[in-house]
C-alpha positions in Angstrom: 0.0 0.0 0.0 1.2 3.8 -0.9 0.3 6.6 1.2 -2.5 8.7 -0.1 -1.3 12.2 -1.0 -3.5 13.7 -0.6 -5.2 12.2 2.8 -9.0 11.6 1.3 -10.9 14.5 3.2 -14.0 12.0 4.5 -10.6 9.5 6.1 -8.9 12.6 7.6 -12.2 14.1 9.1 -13.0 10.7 10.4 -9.5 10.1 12.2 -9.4 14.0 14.1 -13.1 12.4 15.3 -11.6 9.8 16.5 -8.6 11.4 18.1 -10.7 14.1 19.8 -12.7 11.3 21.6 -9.4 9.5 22.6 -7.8 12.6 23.9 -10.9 13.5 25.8 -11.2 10.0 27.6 -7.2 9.8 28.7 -6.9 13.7 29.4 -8.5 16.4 31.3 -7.3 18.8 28.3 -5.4 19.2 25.3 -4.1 22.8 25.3 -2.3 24.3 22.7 -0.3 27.7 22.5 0.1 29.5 19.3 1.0 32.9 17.7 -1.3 34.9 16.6 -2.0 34.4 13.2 -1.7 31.5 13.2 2.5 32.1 12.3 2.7 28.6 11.6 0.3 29.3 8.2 1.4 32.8 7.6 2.8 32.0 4.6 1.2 30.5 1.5 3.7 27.7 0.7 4.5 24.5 2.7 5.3 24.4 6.3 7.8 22.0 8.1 7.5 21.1 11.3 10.1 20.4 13.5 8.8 18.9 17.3 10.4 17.0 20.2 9.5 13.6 20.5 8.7 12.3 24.5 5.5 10.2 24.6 3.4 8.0 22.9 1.0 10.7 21.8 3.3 12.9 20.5 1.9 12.1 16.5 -1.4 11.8 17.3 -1.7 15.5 18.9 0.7 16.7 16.1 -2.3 15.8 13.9 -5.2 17.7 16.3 -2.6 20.6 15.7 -1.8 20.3 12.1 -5.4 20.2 12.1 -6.2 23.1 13.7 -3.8 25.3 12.2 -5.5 24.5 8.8 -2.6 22.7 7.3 -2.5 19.1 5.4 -1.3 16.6 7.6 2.0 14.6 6.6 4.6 12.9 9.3 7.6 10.9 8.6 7.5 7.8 10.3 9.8 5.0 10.8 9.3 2.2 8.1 9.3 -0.3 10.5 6.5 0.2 12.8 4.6 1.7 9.7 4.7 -1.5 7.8 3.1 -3.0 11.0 0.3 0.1 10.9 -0.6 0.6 7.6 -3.4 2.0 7.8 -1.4 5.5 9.1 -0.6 5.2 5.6 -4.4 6.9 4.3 -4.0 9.6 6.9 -0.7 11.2 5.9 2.3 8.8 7.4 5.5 8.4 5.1 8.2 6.4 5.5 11.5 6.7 6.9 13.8 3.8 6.6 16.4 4.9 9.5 18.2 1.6 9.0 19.9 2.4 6.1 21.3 5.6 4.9 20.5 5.0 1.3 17.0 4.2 2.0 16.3 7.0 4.2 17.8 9.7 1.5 15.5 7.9 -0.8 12.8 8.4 1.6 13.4 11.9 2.3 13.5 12.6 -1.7 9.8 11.0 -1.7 8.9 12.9 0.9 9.7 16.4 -0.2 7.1 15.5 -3.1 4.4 16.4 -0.3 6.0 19.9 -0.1 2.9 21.8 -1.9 1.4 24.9 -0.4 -0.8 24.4 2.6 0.9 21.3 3.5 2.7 20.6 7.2 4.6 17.8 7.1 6.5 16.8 10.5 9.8 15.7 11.5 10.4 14.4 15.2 15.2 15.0 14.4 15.3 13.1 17.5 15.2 10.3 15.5 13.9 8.6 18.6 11.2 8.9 21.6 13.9 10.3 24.3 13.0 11.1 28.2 11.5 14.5 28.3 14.3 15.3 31.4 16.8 14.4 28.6 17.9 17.8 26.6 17.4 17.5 22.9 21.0 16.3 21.5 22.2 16.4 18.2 19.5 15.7 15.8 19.2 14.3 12.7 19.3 16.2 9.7 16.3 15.6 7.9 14.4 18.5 8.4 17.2 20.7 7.1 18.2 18.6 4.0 14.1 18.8 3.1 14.2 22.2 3.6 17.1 23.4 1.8 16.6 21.2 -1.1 12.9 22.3 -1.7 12.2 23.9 -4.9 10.6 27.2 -3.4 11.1 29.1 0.4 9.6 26.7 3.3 8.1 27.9 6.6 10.0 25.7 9.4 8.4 25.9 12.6 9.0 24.2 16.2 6.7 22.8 18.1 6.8 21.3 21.6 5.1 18.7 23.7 4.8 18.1 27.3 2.6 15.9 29.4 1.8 16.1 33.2 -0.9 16.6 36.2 -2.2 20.2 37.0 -4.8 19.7 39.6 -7.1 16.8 38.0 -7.5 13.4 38.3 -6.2 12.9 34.3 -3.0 14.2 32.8 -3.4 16.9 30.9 -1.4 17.6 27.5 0.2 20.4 26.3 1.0 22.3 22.7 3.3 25.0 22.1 3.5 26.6 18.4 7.0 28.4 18.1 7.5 31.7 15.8 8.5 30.2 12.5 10.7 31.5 9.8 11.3 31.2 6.3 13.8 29.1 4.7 15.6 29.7 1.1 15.8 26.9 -1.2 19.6 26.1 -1.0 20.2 29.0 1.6 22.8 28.1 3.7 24.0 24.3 5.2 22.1 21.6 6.4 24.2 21.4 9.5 23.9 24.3 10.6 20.3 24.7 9.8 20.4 21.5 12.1 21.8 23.6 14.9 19.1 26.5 14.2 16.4 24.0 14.9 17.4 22.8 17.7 18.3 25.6 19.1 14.4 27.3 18.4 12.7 23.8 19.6 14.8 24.2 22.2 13.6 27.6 23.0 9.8 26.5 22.4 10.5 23.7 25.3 11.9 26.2 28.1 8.6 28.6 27.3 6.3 26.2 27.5 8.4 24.4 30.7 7.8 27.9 32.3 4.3 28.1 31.5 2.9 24.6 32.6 5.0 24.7 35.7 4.0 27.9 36.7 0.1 26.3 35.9 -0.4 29.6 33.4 -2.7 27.9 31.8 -4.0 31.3 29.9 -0.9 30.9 28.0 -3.1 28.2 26.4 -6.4 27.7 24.5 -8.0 24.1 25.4 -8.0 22.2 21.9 -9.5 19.0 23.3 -11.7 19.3 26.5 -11.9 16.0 28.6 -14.2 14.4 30.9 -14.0 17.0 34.5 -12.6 15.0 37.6 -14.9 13.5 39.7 -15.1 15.8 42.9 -16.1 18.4 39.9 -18.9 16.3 38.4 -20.1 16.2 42.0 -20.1 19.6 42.6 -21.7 20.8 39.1 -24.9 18.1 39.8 -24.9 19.7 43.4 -24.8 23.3 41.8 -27.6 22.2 39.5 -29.5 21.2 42.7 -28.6 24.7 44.3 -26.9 22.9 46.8 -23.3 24.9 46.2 -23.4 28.6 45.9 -21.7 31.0 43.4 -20.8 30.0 39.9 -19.6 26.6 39.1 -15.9 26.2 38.9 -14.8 24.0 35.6 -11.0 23.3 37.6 -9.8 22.0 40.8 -8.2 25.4 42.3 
């Protein structure tokens, strides 16, 4: 099976469904962060995204928020688990055969082919899921070597995910949408494009650190709202009743 490029609308409609009612089971919320604008879609051509790579959900909510910033989903992923997942294939998964350089340039060559205005395709240059403790390392050089060798200007932009408890009885998940910039077809080296990246993702991560440990969750919009904690189910049936007075709280303080 090929991947479908593009994702059928009806398939890729279907799957954010889906997600959405995952999300909202296994968190309390989603939230994202991003610039005004949005800047991730700012410009009319393609977008790269480049975002760290901690958990197990990682590509799923890069696809709520490729969704919601309006752009055609795409992710690399590695060949091997995608052979046993094919079905990732309809929705915008490519392969990346990591095992052999060869391969994987051939990969990335068939991937830049996806490169069309309005399209996001993400990268996780970690190359691997890495403890979210662990700083980022050196990182692979995909995203660079796609972006330089595209055949018009590409709008890179970092994005960074973090998971954790703020209060509720679920882990809540968090978004951050870094500035982006534009990229010139052949405008400089891959490795130290490579560097630029990780030095802005790595930027995106210490903002949003700041702002879920500090709890400032206005910093965020809620992308997917979950299922309140119990204690807060409670109270809004009791608030219904009149039992509880002054307005009904949504969060554990």
């Amino acid at each position: 099976m090929q991947p479908t490029i593009p994702p059928r609308r009806w398939v890729a409609a279907g799957f954010e469904r889906y997600l959405r009612r995952l999300a909202a089971r296994h968190f309390a919320a989603v939230h994202l962060h991003a610039p005004a604008g949005p800047a991730a879609t700012r410009s009319a051509g393609p977008t790269i995204f480049v975002a760290n790579h901690t958990n197990w959900w990682d590509g799923f909510l890069a696809y709520l928020v490729g969704r919601a910033l309006g752009t055609t989903f795409y992710v690399l992923m590695e060949a091997r688990h995608l052979a046993r997942y094919r079905f990732f294939l309809r929705v915008g998964a490519l392969p990346l055969d990591r095992a052999s350089a060869p391969r994987a340039y051939a990969d990335l060559e068939r991937a830049r082919g996806v490169l069309a205005p309005g399209a996001g395709l993400w990268v996780f240059p970690q190359g691997a899921r890495r403890p979210a403790a662990e700083p980022l390392g050196t990182l692979e050089a995909g995203a660079a070597h796609l972006a330089l060798g595209a055949g018009a200007p590409v709008t890179v932009c970092p994005v960074g995910f973090r998971y954790g408890y703020v209060g509720e009885h679920l882990p809540e998940a968090f978004a951050w949408v870094g500035e982006s910039w534009i990229v010139q077809p052949g405008a400089g080296e891959r490795r130290a494009l490579t560097r630029d990246i990780g030095d802005r993702l790595s930027e995106v991560l210490r903002d949003l650190d700041a702002a879920r440990h500090g709890e400032v969750l206005e910093a965020f919009q809620v992308l997917v709202p979950g299922a309140p904690s119990l204690n807060k189910r409670l109270d809004r049936i009791r608030h219904r009743l009149g039992w509880l007075d002054g307005p009904y709280e949504e969060r554990n303080g």
